[in-house]
C-alpha positions in Angstrom: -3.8 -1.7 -6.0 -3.4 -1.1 -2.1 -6.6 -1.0 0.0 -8.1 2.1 0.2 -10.6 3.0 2.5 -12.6 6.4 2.2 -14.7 8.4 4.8 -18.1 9.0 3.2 -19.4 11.6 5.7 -23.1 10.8 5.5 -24.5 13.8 7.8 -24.9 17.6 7.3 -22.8 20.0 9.4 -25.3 20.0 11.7 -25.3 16.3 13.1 -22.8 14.6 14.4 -20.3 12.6 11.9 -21.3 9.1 10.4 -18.6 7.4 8.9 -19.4 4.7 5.8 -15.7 3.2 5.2 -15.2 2.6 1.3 -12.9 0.4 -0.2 -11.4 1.4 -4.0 -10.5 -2.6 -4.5 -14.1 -3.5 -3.8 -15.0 0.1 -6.4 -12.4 -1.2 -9.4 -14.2 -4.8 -9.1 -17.4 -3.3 -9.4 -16.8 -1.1 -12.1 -15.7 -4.0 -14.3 -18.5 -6.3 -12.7 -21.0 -4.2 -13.0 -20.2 -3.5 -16.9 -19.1 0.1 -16.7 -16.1 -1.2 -18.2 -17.4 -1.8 -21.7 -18.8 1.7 -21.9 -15.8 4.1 -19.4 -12.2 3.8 -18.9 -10.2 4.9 -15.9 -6.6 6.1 -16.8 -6.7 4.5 -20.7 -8.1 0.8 -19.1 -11.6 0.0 -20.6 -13.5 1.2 -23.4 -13.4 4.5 -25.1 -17.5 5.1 -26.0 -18.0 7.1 -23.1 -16.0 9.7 -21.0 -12.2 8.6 -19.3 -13.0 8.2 -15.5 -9.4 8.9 -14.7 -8.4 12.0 -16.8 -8.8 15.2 -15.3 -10.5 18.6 -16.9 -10.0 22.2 -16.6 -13.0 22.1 -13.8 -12.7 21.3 -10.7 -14.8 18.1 -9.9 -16.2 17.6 -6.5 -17.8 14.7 -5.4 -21.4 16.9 -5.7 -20.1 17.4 -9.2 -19.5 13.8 -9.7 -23.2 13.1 -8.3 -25.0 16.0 -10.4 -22.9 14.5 -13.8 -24.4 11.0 -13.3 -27.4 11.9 -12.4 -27.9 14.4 -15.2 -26.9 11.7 -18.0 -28.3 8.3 -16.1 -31.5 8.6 -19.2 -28.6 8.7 -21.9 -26.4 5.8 -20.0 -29.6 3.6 -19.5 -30.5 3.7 -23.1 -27.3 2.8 -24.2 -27.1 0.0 -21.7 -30.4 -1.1 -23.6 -29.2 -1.0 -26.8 -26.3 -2.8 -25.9 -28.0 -5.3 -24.4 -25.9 -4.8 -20.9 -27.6 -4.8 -17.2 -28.4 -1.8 -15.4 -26.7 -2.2 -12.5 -27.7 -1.8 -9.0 -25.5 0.0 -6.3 -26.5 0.4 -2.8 -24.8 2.8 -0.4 -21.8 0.8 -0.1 -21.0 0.2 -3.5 -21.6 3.6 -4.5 -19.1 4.1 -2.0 -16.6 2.1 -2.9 -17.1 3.4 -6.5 -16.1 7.0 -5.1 -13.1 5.4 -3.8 -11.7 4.1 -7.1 -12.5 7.0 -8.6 -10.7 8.9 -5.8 -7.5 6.2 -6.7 -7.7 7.3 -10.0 -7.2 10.7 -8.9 -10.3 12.0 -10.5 -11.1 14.8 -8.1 -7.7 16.6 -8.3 -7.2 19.4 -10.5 -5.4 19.4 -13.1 -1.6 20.7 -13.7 1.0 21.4 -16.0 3.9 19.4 -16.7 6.1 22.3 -18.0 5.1 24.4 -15.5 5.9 22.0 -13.3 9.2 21.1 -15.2 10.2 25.0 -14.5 9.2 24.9 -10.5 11.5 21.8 -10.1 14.3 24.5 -10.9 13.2 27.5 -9.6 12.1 26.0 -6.2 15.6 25.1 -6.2 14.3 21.0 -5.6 17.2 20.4 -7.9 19.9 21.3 -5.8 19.5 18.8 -3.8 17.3 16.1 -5.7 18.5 14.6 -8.8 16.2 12.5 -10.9 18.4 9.5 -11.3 21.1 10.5 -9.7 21.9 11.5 -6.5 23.3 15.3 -5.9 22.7 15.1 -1.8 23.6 11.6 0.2 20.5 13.0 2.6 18.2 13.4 -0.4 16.8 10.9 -2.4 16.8 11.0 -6.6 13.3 11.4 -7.6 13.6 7.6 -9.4 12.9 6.6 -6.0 10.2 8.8 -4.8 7.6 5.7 -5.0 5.2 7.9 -2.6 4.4 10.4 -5.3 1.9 7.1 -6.1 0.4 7.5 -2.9 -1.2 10.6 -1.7 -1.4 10.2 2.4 2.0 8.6 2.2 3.1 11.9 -0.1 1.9 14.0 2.6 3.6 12.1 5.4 6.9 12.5 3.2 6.4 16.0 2.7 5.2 16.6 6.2 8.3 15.0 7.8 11.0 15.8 5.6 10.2 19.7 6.1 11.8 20.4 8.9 15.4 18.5 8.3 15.0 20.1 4.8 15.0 23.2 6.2 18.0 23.0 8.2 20.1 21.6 5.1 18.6 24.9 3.2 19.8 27.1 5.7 23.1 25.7 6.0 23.2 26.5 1.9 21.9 29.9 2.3 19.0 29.0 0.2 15.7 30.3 0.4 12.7 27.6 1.6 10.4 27.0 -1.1 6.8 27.5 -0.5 4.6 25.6 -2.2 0.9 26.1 -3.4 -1.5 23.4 -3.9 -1.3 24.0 -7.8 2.5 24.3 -7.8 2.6 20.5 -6.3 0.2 19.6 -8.5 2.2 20.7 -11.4 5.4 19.5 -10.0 3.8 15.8 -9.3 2.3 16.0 -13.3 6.4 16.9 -14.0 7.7 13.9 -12.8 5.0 11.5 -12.9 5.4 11.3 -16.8 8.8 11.5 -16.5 9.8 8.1 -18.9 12.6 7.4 -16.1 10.0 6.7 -13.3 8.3 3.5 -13.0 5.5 4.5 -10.8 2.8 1.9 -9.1 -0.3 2.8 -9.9 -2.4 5.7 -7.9 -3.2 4.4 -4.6 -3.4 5.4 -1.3 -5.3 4.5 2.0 -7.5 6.2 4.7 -8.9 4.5 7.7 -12.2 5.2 9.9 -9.8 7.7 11.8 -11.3 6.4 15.2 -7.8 6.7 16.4 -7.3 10.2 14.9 -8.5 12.2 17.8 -6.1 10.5 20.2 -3.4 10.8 18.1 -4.4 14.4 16.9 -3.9 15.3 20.7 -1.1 13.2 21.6 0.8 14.4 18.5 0.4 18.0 20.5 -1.6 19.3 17.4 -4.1 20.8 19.8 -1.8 23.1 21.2 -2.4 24.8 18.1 -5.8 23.9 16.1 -8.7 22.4 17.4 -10.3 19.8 16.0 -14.0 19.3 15.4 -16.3 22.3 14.1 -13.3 24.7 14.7 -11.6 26.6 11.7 -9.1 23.8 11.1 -12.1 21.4 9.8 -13.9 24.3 8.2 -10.2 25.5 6.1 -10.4 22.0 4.8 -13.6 21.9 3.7 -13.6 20.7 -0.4 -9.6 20.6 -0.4 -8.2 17.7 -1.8 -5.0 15.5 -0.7 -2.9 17.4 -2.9 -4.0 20.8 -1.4 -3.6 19.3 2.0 -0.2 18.2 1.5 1.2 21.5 0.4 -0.2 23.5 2.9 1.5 20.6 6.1 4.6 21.3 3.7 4.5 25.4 3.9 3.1 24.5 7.7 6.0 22.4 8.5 8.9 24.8 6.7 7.5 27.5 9.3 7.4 26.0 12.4 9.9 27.0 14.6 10.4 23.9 16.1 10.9 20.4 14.8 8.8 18.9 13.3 6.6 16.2 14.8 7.1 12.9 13.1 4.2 11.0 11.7 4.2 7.2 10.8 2.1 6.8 7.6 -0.9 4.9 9.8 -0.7 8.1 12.4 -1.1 10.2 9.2 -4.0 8.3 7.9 -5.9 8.3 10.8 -5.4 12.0 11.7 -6.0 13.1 8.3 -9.2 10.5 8.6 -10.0 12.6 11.8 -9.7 16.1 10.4 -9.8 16.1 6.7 -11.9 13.1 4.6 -15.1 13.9 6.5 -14.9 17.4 5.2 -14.3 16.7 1.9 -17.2 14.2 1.1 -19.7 16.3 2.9 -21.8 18.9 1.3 -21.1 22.6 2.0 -24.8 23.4 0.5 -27.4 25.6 1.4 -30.4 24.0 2.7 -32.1 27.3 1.8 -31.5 27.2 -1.6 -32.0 23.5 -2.0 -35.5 24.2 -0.4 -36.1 26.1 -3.8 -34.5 23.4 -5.4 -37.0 21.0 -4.5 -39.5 23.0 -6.0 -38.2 23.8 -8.9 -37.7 20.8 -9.9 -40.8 19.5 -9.3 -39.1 16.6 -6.8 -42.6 17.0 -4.3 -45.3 16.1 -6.7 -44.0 12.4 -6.0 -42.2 12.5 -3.0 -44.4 14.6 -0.5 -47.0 13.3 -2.2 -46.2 9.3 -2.0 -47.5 9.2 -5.2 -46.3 5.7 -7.1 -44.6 4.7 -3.8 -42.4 7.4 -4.1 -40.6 7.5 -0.5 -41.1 10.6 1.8 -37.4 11.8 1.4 -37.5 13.0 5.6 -34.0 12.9 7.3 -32.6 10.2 9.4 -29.9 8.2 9.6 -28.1 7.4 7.5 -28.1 11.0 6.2 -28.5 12.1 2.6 -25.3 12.6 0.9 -23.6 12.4 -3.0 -23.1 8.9 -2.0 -26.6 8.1 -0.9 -27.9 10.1 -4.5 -25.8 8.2 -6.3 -27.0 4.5 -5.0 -30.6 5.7 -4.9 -30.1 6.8 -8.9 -28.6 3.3 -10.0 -31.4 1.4 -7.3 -34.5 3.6 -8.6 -33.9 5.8 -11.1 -34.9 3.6 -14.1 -38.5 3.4 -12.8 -38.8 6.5 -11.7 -37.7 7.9 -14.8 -41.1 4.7 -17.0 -43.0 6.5 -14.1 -41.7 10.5 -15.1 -41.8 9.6 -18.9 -45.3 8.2 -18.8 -46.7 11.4 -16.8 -44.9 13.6 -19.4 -42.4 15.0 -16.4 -38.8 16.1 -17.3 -36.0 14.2 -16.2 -34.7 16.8 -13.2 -31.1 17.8 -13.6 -29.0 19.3 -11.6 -25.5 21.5 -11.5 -23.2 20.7 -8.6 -24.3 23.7 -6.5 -28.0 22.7 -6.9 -26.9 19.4 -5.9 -25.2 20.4 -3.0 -28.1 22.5 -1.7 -30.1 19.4 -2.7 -29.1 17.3 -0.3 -28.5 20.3 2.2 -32.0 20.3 2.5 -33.0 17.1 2.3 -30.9 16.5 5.5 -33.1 19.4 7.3 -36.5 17.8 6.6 -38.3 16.4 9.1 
């Protein structure tokens, strides 16, 4: 699997950015290290007595949802771990992380699609008037057989992102209308032709740096003529999309402009997408409002504003609460706070993604 590294935004909207860089090699080695092997799979590898890590649902997961799912069953998982005589393991910020990262590999936050749907849109798009999928139809257009990128989602994007424009040209020249594409029709369309039994796909991979180049580039690229990086509506219309969304909106982006395109190397890509997209994504849109009744609700001061059993305070700081930090503080203290819970006769607190989200909202607002 090629490196991957993942922004983990670790502040709330409020603060300025704080990047953890995750690593989905270092996430696949802890899965199986760290024995969640022998209970999950990811994509069919590993064992089959809990849920596939790797195969998407009709919901649309988020990493809040992802956060609010583990925490909700973390009793159930510990007991099982018990009875089967296997480790609880112990994940601090970085490893939990890196564990977002492979699951991010695995594709488990994208929706899902439709493979005949997609089948149909490879027609009716008119991709198959120039794009064959063994053979070739166009000299200037690859078969699909050799679309390795569809493995790689930033790489995808670049593909998409600089083919546009020339694609545009050759579609005029045939009097065909520019397809527009919708984040769900290239989802479908990549289900299509990922299972098509021709292909011989690596497996799902791709790579993001700390994007500490990305604001250079974003402005030397001459993307600011135009959008505006930062806390402007380009960072805000990205909030919560994915790579896939993001790809087909610089496709329909890149089909309009009335200029060339401007070509991206796949490192310019990562870092700009680094810059203006990743930190959205894994930071929670919650409200701190809401979460403050959250808190309540669930009961969360009665140890923590109250220090009882060494519960800690749970004031912001740095680095900032976020589904990351939940996530390593469930796996570090969760087993003894849920002895601690069980012998006062408390419920386990769970939590839907929203509540989660507002959760941590909060949490970043207290002083």
């Amino acid at each position: 699997m090629i490196r991957f590294l993942l922004i983990a935004n670790l502040c709330a909207a409020t603060v300025p950015a704080q990047f953890l860089p995750a690593d989905s090699v270092r996430g696949e080695r802890l899965f199986e290290t760290e024995h969640c092997i022998e209970c999950h799979s990811v994509n069919g590898r590993g064992a089959t007595s809990a849920p596939d890590l790797g195969s998407r649902t009709a919901r649309e997961f988020t990493p809040a949802t992802l956060a609010s799912t583990m925490w909700n069953h973390a009793p159930t998982m510990w007991s099982a771990m018990r009875d089967s005589k296997i480790r609880a393991l112990t994940v601090n910020n970085q490893g939990a992380a890196d564990l977002f990262a492979y699951f991010y590999s695995a594709r488990f936050f994208e929706k899902p699609g439709d493979a005949g749907r997609g089948k149909r849109l490879f027609t009716e798009r008119t991709c198959d008037e120039c794009h064959g999928i063994t053979e070739v139809k166009n000299p200037a257009a690859h078969p699909v057989s050799q679309w390795q990128l569809m493995a790689e989602p930033v790489a995808l994007a670049t593909a998409m992102w600089n083919h546009s424009a020339s694609m545009g040209t050759e579609m005029n020249n045939k009097a065909l209308k520019r397809p527009e594409l919708t984040a769900q029709d290239l989802t479908d369309l990549l289900v299509y032709l990922r299972h098509l039994t021709a292909l011989k796909l690596p497996t799902s991979s791709f790579q993001i740096t700390t994007g500490v180049a990305g604001e250079e580039l974003f402005r030397n690229k001459g993307c600011t003529g135009c959008h505006q990086a930062g806390n402007s509506a380009i960072t805000w219309q990205l909030r919560g999309k994915t790579l896939t969304d993001l790809a087909a909106r610089m496709w329909d982006h890149g089909m309009r402009m009335p200029t060339a395109t401007v070509h991206l190397e796949p490192v310019e890509m990562k870092e700009i997408l680094s810059y203006v997209w990743a930190g959205q994504f894994f930071q929670s849109n919650g409200d701190s409002r809401h979460g403050k009744r959250v808190f309540i609700s669930k009961r969360c001061g009665t140890c923590h504003d109250q220090g009882a059993n060494g519960a800690p305070p749970l004031k912001s700081g740095s680095p900032q609460f976020s589904e990351i930090t939940m996530v390593s503080a469930l796996w570090r203290h969760g087993p003894t706070m849920l002895a601690l819970m069980t012998e006062r006769k408390m419920p386990w607190p769970r939590f839907d993604a929203k509540e989660m989200s507002d959760l941590i909202a909060y949490l970043n607002t207290r002083k």
